[in-house]
Rosetta silent file (secondary structure, phi, psi, omega in degrees, C-alpha in Angstrom):
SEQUENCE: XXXXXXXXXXXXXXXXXXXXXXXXXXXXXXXXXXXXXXXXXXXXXXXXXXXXXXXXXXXXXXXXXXXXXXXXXXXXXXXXXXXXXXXXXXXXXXXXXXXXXXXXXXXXXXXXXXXXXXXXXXXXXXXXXXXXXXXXXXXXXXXXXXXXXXXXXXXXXXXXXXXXXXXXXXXXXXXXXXXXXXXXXXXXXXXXXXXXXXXXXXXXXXXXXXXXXXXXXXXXXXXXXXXXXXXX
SCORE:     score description
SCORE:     0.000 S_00000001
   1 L     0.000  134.106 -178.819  178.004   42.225   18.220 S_00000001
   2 L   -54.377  150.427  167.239  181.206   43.081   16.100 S_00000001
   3 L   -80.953  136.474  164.262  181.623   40.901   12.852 S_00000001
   4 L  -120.388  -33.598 -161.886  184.753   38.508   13.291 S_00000001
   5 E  -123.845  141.465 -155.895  184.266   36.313   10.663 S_00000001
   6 E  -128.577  113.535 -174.089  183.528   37.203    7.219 S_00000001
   7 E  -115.408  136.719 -150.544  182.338   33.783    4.768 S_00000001
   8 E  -110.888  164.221 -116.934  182.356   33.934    1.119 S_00000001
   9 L  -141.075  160.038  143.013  179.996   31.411   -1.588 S_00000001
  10 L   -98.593  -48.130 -145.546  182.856   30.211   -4.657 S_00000001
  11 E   -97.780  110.007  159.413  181.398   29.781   -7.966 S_00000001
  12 L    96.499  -23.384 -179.491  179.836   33.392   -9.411 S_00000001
  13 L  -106.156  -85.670 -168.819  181.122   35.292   -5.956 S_00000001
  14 L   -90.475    6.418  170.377  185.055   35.018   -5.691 S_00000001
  15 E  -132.903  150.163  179.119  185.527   32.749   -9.004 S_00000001
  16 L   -92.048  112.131 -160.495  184.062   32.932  -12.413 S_00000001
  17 L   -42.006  112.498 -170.796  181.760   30.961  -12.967 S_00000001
  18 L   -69.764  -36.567 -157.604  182.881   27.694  -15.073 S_00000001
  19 H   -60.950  -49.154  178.656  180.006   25.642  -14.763 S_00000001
  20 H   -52.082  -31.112  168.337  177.997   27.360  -17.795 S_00000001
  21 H   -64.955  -65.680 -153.372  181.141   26.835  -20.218 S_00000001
  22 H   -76.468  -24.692  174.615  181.731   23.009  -19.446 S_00000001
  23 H   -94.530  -18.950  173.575  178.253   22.248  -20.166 S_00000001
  24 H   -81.369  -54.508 -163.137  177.877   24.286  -23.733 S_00000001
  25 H   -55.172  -38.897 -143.316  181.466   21.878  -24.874 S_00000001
  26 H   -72.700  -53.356  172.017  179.913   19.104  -23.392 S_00000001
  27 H   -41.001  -37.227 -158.587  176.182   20.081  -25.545 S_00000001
  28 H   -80.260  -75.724 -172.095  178.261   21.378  -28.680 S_00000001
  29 H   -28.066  -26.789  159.561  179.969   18.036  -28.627 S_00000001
  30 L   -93.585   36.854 -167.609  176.527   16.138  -28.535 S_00000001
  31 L    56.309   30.740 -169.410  175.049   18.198  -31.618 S_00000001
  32 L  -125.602  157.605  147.527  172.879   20.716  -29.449 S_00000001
  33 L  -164.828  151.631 -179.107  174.272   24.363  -28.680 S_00000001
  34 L  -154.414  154.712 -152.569  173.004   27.293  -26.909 S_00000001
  35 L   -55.772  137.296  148.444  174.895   30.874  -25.905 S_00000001
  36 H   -23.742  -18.039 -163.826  176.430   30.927  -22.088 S_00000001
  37 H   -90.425  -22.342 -175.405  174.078   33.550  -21.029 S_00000001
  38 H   -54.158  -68.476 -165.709  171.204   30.933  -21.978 S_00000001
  39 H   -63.198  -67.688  160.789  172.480   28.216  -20.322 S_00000001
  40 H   -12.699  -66.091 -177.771  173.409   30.826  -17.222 S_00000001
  41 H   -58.832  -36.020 -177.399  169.840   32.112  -17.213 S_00000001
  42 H   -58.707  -72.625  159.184  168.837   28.219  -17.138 S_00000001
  43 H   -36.216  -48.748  168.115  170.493   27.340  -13.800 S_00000001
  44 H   -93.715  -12.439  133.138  169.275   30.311  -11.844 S_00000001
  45 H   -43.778  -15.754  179.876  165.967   29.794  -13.067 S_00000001
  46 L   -94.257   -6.530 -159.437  166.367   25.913  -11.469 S_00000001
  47 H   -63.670  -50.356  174.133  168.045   27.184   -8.880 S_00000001
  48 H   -67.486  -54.956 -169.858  165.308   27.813   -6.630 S_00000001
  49 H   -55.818  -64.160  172.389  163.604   24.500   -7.590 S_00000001
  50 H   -18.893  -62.039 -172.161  167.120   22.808   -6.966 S_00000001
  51 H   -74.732  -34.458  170.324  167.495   23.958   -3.467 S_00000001
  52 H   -52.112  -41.372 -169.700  164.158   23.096   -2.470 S_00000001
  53 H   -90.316  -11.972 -172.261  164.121   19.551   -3.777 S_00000001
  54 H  -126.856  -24.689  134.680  168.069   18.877   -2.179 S_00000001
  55 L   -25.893  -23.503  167.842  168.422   20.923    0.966 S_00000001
  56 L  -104.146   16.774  159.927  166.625   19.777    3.474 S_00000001
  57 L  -133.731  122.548   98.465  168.266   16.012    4.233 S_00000001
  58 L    40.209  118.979 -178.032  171.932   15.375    5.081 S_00000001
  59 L  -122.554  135.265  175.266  173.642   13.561    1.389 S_00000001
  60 L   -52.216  177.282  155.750  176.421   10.685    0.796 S_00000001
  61 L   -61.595  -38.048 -148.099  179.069   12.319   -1.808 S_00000001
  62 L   -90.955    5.576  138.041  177.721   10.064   -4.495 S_00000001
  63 L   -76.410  -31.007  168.784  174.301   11.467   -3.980 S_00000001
  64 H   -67.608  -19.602 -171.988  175.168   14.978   -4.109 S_00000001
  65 H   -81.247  -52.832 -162.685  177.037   13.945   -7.871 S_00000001
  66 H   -78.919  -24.779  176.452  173.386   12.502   -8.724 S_00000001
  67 H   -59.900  -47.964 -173.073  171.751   15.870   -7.154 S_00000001
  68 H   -74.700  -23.450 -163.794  173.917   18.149   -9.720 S_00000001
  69 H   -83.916  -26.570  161.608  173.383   15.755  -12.737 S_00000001
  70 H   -45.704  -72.789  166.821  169.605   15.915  -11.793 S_00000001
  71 H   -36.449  -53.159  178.024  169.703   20.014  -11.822 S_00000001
  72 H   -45.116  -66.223 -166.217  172.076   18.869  -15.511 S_00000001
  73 H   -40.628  -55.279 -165.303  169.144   16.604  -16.652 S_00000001
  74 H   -78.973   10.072  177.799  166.356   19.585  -16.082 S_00000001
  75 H   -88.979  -37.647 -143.310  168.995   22.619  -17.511 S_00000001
  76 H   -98.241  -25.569  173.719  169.281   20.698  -20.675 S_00000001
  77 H   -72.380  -39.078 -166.784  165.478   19.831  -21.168 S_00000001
  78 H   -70.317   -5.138 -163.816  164.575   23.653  -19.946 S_00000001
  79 L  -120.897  -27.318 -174.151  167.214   24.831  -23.049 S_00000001
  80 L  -133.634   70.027  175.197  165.946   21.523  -25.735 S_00000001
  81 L   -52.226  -10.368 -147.208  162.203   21.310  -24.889 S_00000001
  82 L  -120.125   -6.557  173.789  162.228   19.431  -27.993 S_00000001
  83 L   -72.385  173.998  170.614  164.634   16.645  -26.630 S_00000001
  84 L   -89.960  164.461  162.074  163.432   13.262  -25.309 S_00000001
  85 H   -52.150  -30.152 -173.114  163.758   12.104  -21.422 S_00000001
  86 H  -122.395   15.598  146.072  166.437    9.890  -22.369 S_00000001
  87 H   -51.599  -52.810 -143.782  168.170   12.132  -24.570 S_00000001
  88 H   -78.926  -19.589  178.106  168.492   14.786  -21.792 S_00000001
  89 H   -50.837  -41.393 -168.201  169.424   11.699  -19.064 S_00000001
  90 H   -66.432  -47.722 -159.571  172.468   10.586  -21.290 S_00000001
  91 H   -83.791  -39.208  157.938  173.757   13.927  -21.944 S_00000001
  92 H   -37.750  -47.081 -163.909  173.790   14.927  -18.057 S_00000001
  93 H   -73.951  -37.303  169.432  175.125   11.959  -17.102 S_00000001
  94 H   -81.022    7.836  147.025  177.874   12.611  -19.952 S_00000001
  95 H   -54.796  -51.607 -151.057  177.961   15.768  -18.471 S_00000001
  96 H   -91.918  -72.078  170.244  178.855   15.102  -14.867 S_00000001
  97 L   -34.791  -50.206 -177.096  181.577   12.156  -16.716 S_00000001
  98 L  -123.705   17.688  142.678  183.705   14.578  -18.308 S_00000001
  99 H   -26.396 -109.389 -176.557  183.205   17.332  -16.022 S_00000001
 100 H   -41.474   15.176 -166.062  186.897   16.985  -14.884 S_00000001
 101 H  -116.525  -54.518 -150.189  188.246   16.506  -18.221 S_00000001
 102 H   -75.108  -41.671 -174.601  186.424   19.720  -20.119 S_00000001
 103 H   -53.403  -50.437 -129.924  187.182   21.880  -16.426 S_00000001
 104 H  -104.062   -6.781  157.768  191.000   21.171  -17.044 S_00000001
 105 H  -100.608   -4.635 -165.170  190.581   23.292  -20.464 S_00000001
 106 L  -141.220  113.128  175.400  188.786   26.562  -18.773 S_00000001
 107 L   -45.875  150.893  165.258  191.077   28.771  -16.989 S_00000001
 108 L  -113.591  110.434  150.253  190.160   29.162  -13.529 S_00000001
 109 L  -131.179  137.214 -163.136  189.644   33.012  -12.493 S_00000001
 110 L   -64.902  135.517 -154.017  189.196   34.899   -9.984 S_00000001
 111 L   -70.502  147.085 -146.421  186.916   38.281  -10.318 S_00000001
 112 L   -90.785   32.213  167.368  189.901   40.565  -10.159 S_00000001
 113 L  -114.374   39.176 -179.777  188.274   42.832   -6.951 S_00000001
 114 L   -78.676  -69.901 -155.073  188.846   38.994   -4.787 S_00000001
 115 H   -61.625  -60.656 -152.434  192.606   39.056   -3.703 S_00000001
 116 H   -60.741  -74.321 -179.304  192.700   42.898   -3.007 S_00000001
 117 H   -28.041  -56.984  174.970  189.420   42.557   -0.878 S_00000001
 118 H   -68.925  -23.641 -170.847  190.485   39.461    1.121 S_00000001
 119 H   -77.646  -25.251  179.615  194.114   40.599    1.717 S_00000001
 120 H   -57.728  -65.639 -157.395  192.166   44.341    3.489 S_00000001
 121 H   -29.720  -33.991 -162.298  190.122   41.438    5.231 S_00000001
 122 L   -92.596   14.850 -151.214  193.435   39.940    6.690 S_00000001
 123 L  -120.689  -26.342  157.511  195.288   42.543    7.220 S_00000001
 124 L   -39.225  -23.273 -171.852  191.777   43.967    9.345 S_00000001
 125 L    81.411   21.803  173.530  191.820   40.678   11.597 S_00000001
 126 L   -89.388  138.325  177.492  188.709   39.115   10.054 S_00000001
 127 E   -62.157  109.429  157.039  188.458   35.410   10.063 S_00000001
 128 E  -117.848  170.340  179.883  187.040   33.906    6.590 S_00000001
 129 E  -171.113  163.301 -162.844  185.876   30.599    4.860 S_00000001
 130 E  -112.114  142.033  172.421  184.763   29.481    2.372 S_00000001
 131 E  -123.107  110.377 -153.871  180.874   27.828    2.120 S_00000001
 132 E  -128.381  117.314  161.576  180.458   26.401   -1.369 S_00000001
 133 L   -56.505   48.517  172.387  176.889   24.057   -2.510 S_00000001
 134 L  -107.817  169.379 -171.900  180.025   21.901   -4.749 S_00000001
 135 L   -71.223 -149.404 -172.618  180.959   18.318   -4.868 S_00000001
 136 H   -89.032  -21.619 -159.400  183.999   17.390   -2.587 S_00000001
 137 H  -100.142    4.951  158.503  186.544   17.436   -5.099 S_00000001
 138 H   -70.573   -5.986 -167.905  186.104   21.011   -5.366 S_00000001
 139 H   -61.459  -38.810  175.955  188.203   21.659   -2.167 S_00000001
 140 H   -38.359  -19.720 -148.870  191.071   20.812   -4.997 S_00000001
 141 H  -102.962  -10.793 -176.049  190.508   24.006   -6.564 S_00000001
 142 H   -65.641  -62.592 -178.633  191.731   26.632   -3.535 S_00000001
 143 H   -18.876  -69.878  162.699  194.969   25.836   -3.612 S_00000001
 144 H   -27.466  -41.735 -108.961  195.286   26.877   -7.389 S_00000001
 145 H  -130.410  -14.334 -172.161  193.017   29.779   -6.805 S_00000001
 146 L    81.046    6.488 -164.402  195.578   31.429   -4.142 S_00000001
 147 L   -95.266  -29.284  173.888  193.022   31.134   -1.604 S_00000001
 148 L   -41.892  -37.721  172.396  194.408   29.308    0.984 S_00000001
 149 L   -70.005   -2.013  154.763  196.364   31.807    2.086 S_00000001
 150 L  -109.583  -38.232 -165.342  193.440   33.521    3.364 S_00000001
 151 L   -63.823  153.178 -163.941  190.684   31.112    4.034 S_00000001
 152 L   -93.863  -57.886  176.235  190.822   29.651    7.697 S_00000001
 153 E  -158.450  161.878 -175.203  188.737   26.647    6.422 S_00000001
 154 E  -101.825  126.338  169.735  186.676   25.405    3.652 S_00000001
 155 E  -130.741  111.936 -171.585  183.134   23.584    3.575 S_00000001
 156 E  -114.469  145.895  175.234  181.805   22.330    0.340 S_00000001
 157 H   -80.448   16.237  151.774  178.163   20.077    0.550 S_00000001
 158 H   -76.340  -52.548 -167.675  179.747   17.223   -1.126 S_00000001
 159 H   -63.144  -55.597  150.805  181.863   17.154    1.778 S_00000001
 160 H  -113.291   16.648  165.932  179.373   17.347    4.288 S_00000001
 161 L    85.141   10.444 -176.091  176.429   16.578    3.209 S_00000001
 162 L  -122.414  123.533 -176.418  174.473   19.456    3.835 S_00000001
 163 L   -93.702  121.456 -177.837  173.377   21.932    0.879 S_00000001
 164 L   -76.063  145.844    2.658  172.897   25.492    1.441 S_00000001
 165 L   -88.451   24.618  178.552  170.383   26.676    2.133 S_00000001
 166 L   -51.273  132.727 -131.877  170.377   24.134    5.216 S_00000001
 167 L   -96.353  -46.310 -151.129  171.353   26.669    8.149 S_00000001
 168 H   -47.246  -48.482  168.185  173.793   23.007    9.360 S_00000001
 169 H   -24.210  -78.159  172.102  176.149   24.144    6.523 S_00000001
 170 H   -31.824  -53.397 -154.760  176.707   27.231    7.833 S_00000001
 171 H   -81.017  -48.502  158.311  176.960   26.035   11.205 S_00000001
 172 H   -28.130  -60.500 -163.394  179.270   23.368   10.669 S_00000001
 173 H   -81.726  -39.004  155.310  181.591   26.098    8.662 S_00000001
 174 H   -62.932  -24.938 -179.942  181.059   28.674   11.877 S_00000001
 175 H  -105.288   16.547  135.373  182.218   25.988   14.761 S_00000001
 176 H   -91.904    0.018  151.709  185.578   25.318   12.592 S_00000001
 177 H   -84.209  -33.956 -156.749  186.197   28.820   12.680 S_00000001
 178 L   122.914   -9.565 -166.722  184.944   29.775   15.772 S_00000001
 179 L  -145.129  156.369 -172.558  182.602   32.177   15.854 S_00000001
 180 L   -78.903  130.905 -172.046  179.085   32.645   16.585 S_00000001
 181 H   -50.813  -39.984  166.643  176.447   34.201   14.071 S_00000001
 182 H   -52.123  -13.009  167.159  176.082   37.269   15.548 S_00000001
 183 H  -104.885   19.803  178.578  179.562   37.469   14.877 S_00000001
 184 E  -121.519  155.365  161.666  179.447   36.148   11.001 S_00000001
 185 E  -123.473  140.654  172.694  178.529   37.676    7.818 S_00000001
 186 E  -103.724  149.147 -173.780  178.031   35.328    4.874 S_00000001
 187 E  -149.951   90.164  155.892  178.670   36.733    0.897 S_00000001
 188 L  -124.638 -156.885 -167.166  177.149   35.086   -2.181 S_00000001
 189 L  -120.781  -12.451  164.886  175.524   35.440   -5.348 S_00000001
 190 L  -119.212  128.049 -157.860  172.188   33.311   -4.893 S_00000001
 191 H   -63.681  -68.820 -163.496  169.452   34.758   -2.561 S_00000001
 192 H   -41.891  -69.255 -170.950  167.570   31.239   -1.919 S_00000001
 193 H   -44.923  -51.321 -162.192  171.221   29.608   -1.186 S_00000001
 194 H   -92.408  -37.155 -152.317  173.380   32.493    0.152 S_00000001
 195 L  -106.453 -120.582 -142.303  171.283   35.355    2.267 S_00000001
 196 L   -14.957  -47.981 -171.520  168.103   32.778    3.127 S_00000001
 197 H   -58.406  -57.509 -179.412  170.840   29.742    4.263 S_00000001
 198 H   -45.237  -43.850 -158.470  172.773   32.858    6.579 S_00000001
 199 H   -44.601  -66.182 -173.730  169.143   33.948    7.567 S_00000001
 200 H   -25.215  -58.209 -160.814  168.440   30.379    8.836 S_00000001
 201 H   -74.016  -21.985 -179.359  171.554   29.899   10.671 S_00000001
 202 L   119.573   27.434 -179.524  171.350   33.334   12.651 S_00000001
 203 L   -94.949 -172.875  141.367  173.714   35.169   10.211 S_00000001
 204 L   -86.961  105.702  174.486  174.171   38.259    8.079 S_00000001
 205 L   -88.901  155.001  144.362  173.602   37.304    4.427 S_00000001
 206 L  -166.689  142.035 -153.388  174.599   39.602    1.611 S_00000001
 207 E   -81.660  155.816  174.063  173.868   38.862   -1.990 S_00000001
 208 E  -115.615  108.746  162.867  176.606   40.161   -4.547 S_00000001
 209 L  -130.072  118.283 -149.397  175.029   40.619   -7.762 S_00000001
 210 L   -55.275  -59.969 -158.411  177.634   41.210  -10.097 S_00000001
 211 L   -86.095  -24.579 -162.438  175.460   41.467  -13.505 S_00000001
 212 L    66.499   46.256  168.714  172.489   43.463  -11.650 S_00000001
 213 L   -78.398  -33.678 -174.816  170.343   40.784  -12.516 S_00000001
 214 L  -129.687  100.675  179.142  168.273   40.413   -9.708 S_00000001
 215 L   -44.213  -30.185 -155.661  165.790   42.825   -8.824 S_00000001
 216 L   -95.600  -29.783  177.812  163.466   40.931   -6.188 S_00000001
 217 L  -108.010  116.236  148.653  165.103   40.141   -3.147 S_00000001
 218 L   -19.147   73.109 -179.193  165.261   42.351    0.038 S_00000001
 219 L  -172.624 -174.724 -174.702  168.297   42.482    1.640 S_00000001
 220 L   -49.119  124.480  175.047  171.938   43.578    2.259 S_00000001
 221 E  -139.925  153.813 -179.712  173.085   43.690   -1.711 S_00000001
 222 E  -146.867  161.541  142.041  176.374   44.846   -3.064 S_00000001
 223 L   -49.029  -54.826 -170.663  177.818   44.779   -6.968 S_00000001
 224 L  -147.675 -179.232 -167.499  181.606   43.892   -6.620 S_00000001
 225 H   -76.153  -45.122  159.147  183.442   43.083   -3.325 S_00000001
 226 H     1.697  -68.794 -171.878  184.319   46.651   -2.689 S_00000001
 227 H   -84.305   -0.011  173.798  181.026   47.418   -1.150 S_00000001
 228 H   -38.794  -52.444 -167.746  181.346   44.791    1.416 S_00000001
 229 H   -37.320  -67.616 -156.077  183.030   47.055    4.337 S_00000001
 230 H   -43.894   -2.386 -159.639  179.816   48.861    4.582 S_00000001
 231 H  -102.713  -34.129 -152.031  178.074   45.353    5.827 S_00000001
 232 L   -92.832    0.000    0.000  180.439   44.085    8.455 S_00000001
């Protein structure tokens, strides 16, 4: 079956990733500090643990906020083995609190092979959305980001309570488009989340790994956005 609909990840696929910045100010600020690539290397080592322990049940908003500051709590102990339990509790939680103050200092941008790749998409007749594990108040950031003008619709798992990889995500973000899996391809940057969640739902995952970082998983992989055509 022809691909109609082509669905992209946000954070690390079509935007650059923020999250590793806002937590070194927030760290510096509380006397600790370690490089971005550190802290970077920190998440997607939890990453897999993350999705395991949050993925499989249906979440309020304000539990998905306590899901990332959990994943915060264990980043900041896996980087200050030498901290206490209620050291690393404080500083998540003062993490997660001025989240929207320290993001509002860190440009937001997009990896610059996004817009020319999505505008071929439109101008091809492909469908897209966006499927993002972020809280709800991330939907805020498309506008900014130029994206609207391509994406058809948006699904973040703050919004709907479902965390990739739960294939419902997915499915949810396919029946507001329109199309069927045999007729979707999904595009991120984390295997467990992005190609295993598509697997579930009856999709085409393919991981984009930018940095050539990850050696291990079996499946459609591309570098930059470029190499997509060959997938659809």
């Amino acid at each position: 079956m022809a691909t109609r609909a082509v669905f992209f990840d946000l954070g690390g696929t079509l935007l650059v990733m923020r999250r590793d910045r806002i937590f070194q100010k927030v760290v510096r600020d509380e006397g600790r500090d370690a490089s971005e690539d550190e802290i970077h290397g920190a998440y997607m080592g939890l990453e897999p643990w993350w999705l395991s322990a949050y993925s499989d049940s249906s979440m309020t908003s304000e539990q998905t906020e306590e899901a990332y500051r959990h994943l915060d709590q264990r980043v900041f102990s896996s980087l200050f083995p030498d901290a206490s339990e209620s050291e690393a509790l404080r500083v998540s939680r003062l993490v997660r609190v001025r989240w929207p103050e320290v993001g509002k200092t860190i440009p937001l941008e997009l990896y610059p092979d996004v817009q020319p790749t999505l505008a071929n998409l439109q101008r091809r007749g492909y469908s897209m959305g966006l499927i993002s594990n972020a809280t709800a108040d991330t939907e805020r950031l498309v506008k900014p980001l130029g994206l609207d003008r391509f994406m058809s619709t948006v699904v973040f798992s703050g919004a709907v309570g479902y965390t990739k990889p739960n294939p419902r995500i997915f499915e949810i973000a396919m029946e507001k488009i329109g199309c069927g899996p045999g007729e979707s391809v999904h595009v991120g940057d984390i295997y467990e989340a992005d190609v295993v969640g598509a697997k579930n739902a009856g999709m085409k995952g393919v991981l984009i790994d930018r940095l050539g970082a990850q050696s291990g998983p079996d499946c459609p992989r591309i570098s930059s956005l470029d190499q997509l055509y060959g997938h659809l």
